[in-house]
N, CA, C and O atoms as a CHARMM CRD file, in Angstrom:
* protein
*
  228
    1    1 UNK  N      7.60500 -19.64600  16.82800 PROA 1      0.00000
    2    1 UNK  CA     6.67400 -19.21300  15.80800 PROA 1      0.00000
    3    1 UNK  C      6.90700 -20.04900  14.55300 PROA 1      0.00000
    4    1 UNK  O      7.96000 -20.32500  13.97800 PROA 1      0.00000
    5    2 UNK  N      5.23300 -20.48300  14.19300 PROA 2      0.00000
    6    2 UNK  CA     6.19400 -21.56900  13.15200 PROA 2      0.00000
    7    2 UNK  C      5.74100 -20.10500  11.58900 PROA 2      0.00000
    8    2 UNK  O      5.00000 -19.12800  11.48100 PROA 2      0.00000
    9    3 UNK  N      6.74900 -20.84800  10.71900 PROA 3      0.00000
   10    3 UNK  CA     6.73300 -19.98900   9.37300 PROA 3      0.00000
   11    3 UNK  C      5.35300 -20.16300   8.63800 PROA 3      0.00000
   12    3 UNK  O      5.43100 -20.04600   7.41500 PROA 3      0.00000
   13    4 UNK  N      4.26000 -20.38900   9.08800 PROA 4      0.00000
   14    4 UNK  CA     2.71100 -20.10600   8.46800 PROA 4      0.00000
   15    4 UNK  C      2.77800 -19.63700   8.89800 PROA 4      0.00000
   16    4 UNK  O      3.98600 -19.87600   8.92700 PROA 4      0.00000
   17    5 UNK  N      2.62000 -18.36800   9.99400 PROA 5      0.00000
   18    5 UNK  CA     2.39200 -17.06400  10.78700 PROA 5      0.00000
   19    5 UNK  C      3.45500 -16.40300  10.05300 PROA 5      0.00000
   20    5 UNK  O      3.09100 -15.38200   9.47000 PROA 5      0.00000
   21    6 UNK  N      4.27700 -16.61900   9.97300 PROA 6      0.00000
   22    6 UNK  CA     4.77500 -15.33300   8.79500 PROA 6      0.00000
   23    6 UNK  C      4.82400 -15.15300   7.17400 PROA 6      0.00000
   24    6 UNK  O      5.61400 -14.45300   6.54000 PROA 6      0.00000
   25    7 UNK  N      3.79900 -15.94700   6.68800 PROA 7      0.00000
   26    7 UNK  CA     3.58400 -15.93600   5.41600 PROA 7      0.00000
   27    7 UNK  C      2.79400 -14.43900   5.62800 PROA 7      0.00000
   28    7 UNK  O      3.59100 -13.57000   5.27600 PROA 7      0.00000
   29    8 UNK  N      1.97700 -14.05100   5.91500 PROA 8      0.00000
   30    8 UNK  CA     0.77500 -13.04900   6.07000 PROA 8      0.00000
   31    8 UNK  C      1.70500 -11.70600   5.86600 PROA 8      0.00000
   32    8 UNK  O      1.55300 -10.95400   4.90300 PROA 8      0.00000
   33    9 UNK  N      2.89200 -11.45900   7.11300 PROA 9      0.00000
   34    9 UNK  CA     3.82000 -10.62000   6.96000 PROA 9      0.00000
   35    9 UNK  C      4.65100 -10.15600   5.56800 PROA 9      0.00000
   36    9 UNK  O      4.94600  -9.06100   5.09100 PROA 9      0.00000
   37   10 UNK  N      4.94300 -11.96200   5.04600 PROA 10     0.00000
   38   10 UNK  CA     5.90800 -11.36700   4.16100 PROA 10     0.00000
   39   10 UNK  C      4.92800 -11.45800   2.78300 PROA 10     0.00000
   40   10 UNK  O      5.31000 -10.91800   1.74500 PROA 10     0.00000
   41   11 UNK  N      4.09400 -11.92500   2.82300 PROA 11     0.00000
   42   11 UNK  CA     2.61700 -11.93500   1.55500 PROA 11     0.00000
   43   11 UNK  C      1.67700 -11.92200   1.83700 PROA 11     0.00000
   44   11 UNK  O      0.88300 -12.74300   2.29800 PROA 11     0.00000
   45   12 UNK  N      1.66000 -10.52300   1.46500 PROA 12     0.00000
   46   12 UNK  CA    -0.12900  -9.96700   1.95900 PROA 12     0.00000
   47   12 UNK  C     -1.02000  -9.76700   1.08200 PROA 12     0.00000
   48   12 UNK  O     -0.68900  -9.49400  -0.07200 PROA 12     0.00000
   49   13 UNK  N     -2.05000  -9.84500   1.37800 PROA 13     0.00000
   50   13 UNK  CA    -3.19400 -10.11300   0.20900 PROA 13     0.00000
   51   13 UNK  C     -3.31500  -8.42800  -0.25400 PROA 13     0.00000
   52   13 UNK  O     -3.40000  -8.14200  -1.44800 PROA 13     0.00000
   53   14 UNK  N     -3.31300  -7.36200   0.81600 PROA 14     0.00000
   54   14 UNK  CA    -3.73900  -5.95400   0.86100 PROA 14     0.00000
   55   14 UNK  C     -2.54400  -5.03900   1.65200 PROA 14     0.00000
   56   14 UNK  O     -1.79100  -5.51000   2.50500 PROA 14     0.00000
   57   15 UNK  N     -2.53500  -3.81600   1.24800 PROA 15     0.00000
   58   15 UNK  CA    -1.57000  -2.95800   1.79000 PROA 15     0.00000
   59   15 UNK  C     -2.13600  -1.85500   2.19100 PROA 15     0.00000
   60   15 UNK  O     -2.69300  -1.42800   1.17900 PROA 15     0.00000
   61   16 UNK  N     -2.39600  -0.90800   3.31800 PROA 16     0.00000
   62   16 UNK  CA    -2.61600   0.15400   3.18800 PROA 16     0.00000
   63   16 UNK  C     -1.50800   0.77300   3.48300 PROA 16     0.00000
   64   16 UNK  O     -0.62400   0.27700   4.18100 PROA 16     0.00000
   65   17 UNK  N     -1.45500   2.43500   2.73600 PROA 17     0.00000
   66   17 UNK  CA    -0.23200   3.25400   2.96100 PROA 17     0.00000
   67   17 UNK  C     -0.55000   4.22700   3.76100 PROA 17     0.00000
   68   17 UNK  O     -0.91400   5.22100   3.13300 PROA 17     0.00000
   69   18 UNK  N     -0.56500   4.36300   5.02800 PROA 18     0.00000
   70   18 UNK  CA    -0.46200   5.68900   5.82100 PROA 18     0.00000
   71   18 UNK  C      0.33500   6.91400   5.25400 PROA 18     0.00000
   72   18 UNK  O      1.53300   6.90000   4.97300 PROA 18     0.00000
   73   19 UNK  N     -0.62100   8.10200   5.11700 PROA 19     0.00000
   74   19 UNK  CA    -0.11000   9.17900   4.43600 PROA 19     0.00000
   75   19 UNK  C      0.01100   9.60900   3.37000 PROA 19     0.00000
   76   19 UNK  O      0.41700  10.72700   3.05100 PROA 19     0.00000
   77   20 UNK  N     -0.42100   8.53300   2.54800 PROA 20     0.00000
   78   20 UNK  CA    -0.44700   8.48300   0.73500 PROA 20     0.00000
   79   20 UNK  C     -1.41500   9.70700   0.67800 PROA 20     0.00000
   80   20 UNK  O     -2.26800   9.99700   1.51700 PROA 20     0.00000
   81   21 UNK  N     -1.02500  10.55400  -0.80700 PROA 21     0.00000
   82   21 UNK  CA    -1.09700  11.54300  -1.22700 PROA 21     0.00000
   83   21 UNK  C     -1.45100  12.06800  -2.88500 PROA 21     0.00000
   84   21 UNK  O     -1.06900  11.39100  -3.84000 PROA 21     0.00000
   85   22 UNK  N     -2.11700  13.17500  -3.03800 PROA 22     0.00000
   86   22 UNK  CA    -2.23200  13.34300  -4.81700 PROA 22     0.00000
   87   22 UNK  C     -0.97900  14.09200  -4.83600 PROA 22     0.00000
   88   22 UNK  O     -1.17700  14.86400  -5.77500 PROA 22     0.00000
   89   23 UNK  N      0.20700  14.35100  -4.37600 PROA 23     0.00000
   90   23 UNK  CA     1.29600  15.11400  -4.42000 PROA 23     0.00000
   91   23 UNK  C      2.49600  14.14000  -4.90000 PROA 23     0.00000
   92   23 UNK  O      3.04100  13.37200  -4.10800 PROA 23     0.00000
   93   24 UNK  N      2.93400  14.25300  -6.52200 PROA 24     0.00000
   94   24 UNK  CA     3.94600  13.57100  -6.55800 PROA 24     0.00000
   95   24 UNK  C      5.24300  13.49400  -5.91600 PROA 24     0.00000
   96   24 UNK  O      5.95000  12.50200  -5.73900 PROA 24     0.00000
   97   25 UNK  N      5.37100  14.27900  -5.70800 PROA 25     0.00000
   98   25 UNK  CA     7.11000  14.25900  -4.98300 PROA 25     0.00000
   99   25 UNK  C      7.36400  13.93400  -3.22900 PROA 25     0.00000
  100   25 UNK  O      8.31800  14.02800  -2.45600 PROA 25     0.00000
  101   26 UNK  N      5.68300  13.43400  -3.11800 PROA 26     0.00000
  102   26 UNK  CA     5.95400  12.98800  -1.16600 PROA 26     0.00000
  103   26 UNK  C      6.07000  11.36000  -1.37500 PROA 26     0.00000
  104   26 UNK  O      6.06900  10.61100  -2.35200 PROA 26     0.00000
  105   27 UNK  N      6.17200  11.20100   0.06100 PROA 27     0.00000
  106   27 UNK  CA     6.89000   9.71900   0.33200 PROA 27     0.00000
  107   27 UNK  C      5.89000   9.29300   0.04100 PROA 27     0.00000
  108   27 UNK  O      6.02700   8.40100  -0.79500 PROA 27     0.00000
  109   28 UNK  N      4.60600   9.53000   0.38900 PROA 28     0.00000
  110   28 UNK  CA     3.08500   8.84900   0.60700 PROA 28     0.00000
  111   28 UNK  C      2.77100   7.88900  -0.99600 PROA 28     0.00000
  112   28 UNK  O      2.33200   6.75600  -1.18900 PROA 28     0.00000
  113   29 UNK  N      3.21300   8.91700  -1.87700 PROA 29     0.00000
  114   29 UNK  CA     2.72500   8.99800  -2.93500 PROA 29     0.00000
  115   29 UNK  C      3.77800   7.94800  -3.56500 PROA 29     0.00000
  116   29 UNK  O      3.45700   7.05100  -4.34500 PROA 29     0.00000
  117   30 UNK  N      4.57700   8.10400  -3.28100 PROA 30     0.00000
  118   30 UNK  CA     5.87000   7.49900  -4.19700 PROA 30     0.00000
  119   30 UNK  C      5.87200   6.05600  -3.80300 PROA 30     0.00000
  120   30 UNK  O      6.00200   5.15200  -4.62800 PROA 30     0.00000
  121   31 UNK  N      5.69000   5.82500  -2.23100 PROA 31     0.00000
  122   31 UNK  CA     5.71000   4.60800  -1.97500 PROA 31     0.00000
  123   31 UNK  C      4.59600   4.05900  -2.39000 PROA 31     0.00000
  124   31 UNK  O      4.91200   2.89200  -2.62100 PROA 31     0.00000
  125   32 UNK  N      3.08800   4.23900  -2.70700 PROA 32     0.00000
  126   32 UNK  CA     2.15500   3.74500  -3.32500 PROA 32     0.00000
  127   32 UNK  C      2.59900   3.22800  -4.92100 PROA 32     0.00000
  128   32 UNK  O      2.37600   2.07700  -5.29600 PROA 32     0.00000
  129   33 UNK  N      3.23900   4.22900  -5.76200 PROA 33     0.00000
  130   33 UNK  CA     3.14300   4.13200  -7.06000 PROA 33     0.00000
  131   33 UNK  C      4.49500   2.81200  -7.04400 PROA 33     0.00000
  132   33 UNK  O      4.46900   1.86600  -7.83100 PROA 33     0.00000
  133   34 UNK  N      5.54700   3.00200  -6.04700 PROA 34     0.00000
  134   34 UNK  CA     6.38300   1.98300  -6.22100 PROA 34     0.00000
  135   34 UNK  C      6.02800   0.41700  -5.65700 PROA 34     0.00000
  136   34 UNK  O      6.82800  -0.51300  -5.75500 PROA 34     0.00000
  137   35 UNK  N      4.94300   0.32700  -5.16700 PROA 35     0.00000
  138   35 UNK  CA     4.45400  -0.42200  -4.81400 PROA 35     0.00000
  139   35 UNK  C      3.68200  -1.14300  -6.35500 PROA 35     0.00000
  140   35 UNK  O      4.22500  -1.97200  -7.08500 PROA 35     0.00000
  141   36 UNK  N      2.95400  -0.82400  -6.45400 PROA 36     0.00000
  142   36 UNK  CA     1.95500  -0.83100  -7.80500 PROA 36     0.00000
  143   36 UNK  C      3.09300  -0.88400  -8.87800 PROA 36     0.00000
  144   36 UNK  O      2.78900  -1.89500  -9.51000 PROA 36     0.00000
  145   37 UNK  N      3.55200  -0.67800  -9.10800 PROA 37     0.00000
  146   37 UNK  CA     4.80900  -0.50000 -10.30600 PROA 37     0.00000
  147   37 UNK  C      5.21000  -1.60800 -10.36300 PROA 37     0.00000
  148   37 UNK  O      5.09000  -2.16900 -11.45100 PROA 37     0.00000
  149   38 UNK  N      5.90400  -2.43700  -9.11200 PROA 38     0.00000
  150   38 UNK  CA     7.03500  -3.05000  -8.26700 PROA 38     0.00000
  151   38 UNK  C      5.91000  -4.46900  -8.19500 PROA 38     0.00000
  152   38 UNK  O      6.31400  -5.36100  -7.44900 PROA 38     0.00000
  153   39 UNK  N      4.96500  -4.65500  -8.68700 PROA 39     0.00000
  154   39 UNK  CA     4.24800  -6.05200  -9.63700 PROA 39     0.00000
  155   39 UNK  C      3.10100  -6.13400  -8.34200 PROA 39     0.00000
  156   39 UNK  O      2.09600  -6.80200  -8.58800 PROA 39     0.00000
  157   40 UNK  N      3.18400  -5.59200  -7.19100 PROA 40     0.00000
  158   40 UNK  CA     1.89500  -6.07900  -5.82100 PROA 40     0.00000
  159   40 UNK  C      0.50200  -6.40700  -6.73200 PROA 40     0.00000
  160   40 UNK  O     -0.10100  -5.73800  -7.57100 PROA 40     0.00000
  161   41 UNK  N      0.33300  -7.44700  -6.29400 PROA 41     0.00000
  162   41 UNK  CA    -1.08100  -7.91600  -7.19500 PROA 41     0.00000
  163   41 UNK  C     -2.46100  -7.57200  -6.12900 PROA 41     0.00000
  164   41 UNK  O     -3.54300  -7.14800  -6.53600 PROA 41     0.00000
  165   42 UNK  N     -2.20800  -7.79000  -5.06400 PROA 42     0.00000
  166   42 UNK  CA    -3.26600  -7.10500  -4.21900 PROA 42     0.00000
  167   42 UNK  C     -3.73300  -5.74700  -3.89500 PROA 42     0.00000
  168   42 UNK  O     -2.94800  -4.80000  -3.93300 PROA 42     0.00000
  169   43 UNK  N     -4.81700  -5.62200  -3.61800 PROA 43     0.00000
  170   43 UNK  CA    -5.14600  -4.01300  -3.33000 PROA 43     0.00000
  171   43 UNK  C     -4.53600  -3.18000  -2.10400 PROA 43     0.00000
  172   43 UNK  O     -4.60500  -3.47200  -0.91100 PROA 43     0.00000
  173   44 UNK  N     -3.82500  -1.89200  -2.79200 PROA 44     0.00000
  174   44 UNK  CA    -3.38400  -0.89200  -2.30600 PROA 44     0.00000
  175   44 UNK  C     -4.41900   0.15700  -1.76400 PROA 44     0.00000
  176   44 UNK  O     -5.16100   0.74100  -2.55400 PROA 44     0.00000
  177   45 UNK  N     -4.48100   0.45900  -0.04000 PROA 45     0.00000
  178   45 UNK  CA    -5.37100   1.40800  -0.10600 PROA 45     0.00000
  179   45 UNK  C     -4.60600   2.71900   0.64100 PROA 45     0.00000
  180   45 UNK  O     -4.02800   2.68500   1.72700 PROA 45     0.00000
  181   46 UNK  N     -4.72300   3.54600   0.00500 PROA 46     0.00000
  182   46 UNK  CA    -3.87300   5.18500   0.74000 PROA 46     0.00000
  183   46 UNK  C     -4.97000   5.60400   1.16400 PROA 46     0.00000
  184   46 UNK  O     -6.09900   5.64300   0.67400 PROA 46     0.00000
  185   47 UNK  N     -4.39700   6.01600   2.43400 PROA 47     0.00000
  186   47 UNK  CA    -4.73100   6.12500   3.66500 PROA 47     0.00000
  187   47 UNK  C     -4.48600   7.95900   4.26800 PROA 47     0.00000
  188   47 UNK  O     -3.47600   8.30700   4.88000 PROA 47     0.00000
  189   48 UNK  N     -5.42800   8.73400   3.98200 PROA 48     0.00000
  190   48 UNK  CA    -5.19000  10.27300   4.09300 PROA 48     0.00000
  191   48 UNK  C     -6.50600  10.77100   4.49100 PROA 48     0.00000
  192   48 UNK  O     -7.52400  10.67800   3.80600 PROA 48     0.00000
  193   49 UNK  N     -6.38500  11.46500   5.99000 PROA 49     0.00000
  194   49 UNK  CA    -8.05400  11.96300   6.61400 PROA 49     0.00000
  195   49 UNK  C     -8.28200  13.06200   5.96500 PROA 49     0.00000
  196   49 UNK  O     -9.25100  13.73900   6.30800 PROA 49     0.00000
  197   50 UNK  N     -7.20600  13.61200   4.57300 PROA 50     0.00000
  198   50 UNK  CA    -7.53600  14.86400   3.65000 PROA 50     0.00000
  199   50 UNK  C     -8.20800  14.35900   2.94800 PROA 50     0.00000
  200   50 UNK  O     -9.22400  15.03400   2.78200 PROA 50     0.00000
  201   51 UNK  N     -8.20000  12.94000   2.06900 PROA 51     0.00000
  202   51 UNK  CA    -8.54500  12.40600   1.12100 PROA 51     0.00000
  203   51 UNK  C     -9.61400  11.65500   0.79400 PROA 51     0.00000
  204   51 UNK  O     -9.38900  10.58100   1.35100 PROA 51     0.00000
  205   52 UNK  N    -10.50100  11.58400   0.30500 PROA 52     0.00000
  206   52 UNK  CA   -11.52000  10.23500   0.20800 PROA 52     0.00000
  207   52 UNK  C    -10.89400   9.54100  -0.75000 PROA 52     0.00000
  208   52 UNK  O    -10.58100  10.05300  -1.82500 PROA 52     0.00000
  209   53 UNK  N    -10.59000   7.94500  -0.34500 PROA 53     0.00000
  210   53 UNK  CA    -9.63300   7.38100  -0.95800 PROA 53     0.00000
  211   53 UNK  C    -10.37000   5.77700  -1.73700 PROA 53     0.00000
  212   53 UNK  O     -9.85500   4.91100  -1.03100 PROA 53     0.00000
  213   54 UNK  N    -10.85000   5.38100  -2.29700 PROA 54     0.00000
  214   54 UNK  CA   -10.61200   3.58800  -2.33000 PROA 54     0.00000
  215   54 UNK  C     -9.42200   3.20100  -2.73300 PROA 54     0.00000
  216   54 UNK  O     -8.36700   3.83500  -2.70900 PROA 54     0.00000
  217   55 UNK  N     -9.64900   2.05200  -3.13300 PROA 55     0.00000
  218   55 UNK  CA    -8.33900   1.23100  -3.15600 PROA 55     0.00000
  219   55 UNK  C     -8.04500   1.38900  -4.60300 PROA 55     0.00000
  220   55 UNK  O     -8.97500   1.39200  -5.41000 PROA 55     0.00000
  221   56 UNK  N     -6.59200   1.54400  -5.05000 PROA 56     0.00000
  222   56 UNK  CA    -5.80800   1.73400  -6.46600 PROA 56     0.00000
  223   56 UNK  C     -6.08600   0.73300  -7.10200 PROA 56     0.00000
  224   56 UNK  O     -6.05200   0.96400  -8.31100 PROA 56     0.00000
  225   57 UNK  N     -6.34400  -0.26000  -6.86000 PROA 57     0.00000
  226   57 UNK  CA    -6.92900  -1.46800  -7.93500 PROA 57     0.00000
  227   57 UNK  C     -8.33700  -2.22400  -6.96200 PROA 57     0.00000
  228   57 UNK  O     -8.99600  -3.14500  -7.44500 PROA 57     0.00000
């Protein structure tokens, strides 16, 4: 495998978070905001069949 196939892996343009949440104290939630915090310049989308969601930026 050459290392252009793992640029995508380790820099991704987009993230979605399975399980993300309006509940501060779950993983869903925390790992979104630490994501976003933590400088990701691409769009974050949480991912919840409770939620109607777009993307955080």
């Amino acid at each position: 495998m050459r290392t252009q196939n793992l640029s995508r892996i380790f820099n991704p343009g987009s993230i979605a978070v399975i399980g993300a949440g309006d509940e501060q104290n779950r993983m869903g939630h925390t790992l979104v905001r630490n994501i976003i915090e933590g400088g990701f310049k691409g769009a974050v989308y949480p991912v919840n069949p409770d939620h109607a969601h777009g993307p955080w930026r």
